[in-house]
Backbone as CSV, one residue per row, in Angstrom:
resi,resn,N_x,N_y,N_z,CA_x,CA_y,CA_z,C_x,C_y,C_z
1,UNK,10.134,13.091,-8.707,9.659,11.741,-8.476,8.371,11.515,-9.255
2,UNK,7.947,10.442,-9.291,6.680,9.655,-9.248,5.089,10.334,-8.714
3,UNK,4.134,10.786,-9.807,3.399,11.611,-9.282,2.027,10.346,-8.731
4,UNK,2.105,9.043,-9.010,1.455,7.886,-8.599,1.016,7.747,-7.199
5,UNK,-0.395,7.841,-7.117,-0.343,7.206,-5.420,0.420,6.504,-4.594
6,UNK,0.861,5.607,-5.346,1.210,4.260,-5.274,2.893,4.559,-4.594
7,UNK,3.460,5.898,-5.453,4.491,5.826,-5.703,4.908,6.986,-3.910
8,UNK,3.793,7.748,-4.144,3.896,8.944,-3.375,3.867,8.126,-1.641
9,UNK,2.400,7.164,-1.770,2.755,6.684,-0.042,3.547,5.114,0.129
10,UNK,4.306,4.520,-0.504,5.300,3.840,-0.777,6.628,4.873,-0.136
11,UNK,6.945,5.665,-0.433,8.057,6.946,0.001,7.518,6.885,1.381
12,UNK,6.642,7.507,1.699,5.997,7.963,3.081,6.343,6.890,3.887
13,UNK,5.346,5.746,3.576,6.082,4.464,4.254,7.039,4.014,4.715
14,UNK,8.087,4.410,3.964,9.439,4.077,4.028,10.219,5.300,4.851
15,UNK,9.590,6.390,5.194,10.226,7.381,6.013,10.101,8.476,5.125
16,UNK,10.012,8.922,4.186,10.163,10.316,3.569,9.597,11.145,4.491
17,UNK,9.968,12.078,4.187,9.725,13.321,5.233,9.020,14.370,4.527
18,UNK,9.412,14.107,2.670,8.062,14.841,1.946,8.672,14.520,0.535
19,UNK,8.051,14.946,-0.126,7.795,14.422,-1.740,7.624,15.849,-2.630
20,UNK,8.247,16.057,-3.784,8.219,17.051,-4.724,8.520,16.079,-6.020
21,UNK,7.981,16.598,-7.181,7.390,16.063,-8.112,9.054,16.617,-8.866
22,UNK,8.851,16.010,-10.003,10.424,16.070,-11.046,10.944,17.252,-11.527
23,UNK,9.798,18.301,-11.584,9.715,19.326,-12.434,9.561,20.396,-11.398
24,UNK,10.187,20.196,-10.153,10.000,21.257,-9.386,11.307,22.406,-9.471
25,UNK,10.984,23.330,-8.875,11.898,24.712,-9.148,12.358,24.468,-8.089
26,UNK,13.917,25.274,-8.663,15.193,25.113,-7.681,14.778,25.545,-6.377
27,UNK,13.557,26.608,-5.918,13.867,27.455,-4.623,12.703,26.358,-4.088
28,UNK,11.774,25.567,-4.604,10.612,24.835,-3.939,12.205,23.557,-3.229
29,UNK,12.584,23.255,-4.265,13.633,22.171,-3.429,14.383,22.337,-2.072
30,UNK,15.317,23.838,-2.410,15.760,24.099,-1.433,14.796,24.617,-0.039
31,UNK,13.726,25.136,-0.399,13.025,25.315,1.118,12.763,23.580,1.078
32,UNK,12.191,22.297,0.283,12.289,21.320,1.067,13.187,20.689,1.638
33,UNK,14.418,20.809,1.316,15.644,20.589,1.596,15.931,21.024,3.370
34,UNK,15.383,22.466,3.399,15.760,23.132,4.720,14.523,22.491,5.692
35,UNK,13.064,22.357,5.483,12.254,22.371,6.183,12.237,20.855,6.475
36,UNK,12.874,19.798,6.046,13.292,18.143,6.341,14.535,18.373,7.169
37,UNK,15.162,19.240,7.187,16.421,19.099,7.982,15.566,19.835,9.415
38,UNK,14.980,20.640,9.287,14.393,20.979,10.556,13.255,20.543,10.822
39,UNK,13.073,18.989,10.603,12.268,18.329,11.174,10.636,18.523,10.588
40,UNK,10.432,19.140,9.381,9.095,19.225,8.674,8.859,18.681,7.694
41,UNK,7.730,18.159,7.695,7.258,17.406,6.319,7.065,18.430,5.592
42,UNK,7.175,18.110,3.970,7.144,18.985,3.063,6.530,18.469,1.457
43,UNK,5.547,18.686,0.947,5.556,18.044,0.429,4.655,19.447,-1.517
44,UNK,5.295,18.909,-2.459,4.851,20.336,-2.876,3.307,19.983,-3.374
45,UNK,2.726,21.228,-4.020,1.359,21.459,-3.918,0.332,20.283,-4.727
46,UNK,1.150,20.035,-5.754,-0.029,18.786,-6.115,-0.008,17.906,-5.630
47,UNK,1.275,17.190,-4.870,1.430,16.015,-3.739,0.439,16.503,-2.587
48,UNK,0.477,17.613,-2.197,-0.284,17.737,-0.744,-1.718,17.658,-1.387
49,UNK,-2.469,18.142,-2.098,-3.538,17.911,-2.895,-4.544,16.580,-2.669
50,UNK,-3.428,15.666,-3.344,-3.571,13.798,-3.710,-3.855,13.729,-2.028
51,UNK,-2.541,14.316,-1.536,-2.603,13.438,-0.060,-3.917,13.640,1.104
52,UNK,-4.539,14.904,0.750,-5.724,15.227,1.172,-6.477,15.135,0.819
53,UNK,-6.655,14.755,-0.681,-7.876,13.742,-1.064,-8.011,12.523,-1.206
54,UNK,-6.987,11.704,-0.710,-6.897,10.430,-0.268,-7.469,10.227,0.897
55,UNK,-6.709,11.096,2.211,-7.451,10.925,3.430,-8.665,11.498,3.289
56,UNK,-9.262,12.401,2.530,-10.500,12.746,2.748,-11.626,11.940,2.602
57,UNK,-11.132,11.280,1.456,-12.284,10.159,0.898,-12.290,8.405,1.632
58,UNK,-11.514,8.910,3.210,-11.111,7.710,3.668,-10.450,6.879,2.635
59,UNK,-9.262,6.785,2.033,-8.976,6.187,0.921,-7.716,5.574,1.781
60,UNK,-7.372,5.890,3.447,-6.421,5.224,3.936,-6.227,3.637,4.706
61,UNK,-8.192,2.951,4.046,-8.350,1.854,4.829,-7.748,1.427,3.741
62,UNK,-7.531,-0.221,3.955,-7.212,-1.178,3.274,-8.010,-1.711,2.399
63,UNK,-9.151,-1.481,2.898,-10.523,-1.339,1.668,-10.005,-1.040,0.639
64,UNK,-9.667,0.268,0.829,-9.512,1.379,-0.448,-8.450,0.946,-0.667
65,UNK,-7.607,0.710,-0.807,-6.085,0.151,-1.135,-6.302,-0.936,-2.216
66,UNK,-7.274,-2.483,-2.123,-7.593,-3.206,-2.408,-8.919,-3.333,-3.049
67,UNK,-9.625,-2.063,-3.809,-11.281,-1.984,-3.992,-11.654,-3.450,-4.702
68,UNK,-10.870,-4.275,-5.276,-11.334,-5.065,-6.383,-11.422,-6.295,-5.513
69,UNK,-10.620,-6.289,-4.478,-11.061,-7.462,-3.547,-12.261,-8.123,-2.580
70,UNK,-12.850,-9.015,-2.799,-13.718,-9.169,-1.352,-13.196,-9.274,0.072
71,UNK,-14.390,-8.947,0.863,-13.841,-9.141,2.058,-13.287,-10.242,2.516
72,UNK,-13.336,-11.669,2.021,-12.832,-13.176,2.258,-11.523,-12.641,1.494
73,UNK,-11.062,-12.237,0.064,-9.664,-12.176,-0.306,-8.959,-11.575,0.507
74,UNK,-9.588,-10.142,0.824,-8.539,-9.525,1.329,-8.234,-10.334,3.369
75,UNK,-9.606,-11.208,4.228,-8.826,-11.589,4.862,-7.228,-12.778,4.487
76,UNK,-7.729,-13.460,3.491,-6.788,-14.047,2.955,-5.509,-13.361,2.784
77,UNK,-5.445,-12.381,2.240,-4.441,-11.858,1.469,-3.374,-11.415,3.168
78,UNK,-4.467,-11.030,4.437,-3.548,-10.564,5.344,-2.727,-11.588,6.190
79,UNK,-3.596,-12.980,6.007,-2.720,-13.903,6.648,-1.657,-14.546,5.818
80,UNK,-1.805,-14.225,4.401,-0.583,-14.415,3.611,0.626,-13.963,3.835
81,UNK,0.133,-12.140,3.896,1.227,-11.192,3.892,1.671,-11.453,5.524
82,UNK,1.133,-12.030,6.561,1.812,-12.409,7.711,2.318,-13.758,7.603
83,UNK,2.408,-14.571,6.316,3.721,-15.432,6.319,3.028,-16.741,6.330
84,UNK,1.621,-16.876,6.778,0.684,-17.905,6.786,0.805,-18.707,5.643
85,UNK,0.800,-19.920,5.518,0.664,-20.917,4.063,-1.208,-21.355,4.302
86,UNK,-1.125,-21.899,2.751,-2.469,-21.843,2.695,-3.228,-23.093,3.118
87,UNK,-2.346,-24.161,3.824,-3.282,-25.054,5.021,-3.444,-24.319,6.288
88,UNK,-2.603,-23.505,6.725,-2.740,-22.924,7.900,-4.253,-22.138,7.867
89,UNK,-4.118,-21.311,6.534,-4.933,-20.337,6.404,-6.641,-21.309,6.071
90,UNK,-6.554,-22.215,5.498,-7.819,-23.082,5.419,-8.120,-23.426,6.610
91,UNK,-7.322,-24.014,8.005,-7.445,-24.259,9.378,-8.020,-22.894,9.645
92,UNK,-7.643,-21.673,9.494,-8.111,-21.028,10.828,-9.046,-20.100,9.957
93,UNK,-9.514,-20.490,8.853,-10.737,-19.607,8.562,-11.671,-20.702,8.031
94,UNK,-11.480,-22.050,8.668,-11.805,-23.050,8.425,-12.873,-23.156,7.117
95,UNK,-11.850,-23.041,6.148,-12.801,-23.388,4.879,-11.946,-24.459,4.227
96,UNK,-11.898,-25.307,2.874,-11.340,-25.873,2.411,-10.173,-25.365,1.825
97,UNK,-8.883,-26.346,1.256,-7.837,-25.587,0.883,-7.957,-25.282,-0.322
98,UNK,-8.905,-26.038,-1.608,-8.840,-25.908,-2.621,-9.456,-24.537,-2.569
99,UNK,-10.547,-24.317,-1.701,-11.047,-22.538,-1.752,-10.090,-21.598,-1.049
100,UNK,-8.767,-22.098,-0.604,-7.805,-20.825,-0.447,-6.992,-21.139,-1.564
101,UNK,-6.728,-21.830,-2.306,-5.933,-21.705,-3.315,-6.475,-20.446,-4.266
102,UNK,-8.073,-20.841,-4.561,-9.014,-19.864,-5.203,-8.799,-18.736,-5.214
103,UNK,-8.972,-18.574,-3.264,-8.740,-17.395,-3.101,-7.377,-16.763,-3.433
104,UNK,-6.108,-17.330,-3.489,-4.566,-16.799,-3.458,-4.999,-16.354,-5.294
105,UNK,-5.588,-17.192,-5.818,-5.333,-17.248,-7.552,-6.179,-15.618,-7.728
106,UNK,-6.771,-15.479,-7.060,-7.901,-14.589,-7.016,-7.249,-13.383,-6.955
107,UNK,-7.135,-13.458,-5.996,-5.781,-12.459,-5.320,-4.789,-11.789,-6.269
108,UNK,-4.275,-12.573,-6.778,-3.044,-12.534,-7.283,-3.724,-11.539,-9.190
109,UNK,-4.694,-12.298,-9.172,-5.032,-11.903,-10.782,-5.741,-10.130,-10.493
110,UNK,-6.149,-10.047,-9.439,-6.687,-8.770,-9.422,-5.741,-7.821,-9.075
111,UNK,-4.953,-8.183,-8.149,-3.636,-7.371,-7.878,-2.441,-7.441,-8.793
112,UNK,-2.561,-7.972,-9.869,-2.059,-7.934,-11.166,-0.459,-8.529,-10.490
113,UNK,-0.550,-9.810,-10.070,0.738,-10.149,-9.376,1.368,-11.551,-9.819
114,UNK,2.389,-11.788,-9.723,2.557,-13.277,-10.391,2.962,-14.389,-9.178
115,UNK,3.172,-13.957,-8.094,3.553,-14.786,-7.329,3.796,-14.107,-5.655
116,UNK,3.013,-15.372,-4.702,2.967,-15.161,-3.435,4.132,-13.944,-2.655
117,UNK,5.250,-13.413,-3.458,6.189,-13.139,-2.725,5.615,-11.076,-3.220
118,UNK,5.248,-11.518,-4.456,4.650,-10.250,-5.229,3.550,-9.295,-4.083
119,UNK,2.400,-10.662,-3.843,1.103,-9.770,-2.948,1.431,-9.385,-1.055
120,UNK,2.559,-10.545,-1.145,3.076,-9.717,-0.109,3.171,-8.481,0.113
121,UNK,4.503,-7.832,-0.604,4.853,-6.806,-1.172,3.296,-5.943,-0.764
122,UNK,2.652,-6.177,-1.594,1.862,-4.685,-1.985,0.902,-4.770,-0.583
123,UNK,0.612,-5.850,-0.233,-0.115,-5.785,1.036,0.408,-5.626,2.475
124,UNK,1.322,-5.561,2.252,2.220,-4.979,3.784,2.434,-3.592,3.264
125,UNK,2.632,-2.995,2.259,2.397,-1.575,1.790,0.882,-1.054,2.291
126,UNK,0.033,-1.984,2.436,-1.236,-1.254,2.853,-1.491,-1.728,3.549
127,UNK,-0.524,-2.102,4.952,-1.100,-2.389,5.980,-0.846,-3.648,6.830
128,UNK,-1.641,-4.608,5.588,-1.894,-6.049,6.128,-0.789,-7.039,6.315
129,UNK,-0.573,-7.598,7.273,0.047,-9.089,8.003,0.585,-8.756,9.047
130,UNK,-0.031,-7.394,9.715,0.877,-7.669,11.098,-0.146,-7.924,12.393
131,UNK,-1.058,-9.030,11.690,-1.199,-9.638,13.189,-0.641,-10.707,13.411
């Protein structure tokens, strides 16, 4: 697989039970093979690495997920990814709509995204819209 952060807790998310990189050897597979069937995460040594220096550096807030955002985008971005349109979202963070548009455009250019259905996506990957 995918040696990408991005790529590695995207899997996790979705249920993986562990992650080995493309170039792994036949006997690293088969013990992951056996240790997922008996109920263990497994994941091989440079994946477990990333994954402990992610949590180490607290890199599992949404902060860190989003560094390029402010704290106003990223509340934006969570009432998006919970389905909110952007009069709703001007009502209840009572600012104007032309400054949530700002903010969505904002959003969107830093998270390198082309459209509302895009930042969804990556922000329910880290977390945000389930209030």
């Amino acid at each position: 697989m995918f040696e990408d952060d991005d790529s590695v807790f995207a899997a996790m998310r979705a249920g993986a039970r562990g992650y080995l990189l493309k170039g792994a050897e036949q006997d690293e597979i088969v013990r992951a093979i056996r240790a997922a069937a008996a109920g263990e995460a497994i994941f091989g040594p440079q994946i477990a690495q990333r994954i402990i220096a992610h949590f180490a550096a607290g890199a599992g807030s949404v902060a860190a997920a989003f560094p390029s955002l402010t704290d106003r985008e990223r509340e934006v971005l969570d009432l998006v990814a919970a389905g909110k349109g952007n009069a709703t979202i001007a009502h209840d963070l009572m600012i104007s709509l032309k400054t949530v548009r700002n903010h969505v455009s904002n959003i969107f250019t830093k998270l390198q995204v082309s459209d509302r259905s895009q930042a969804i996506v990556k922000a329910r990957e880290a977390g945000l819209g389930g209030a």
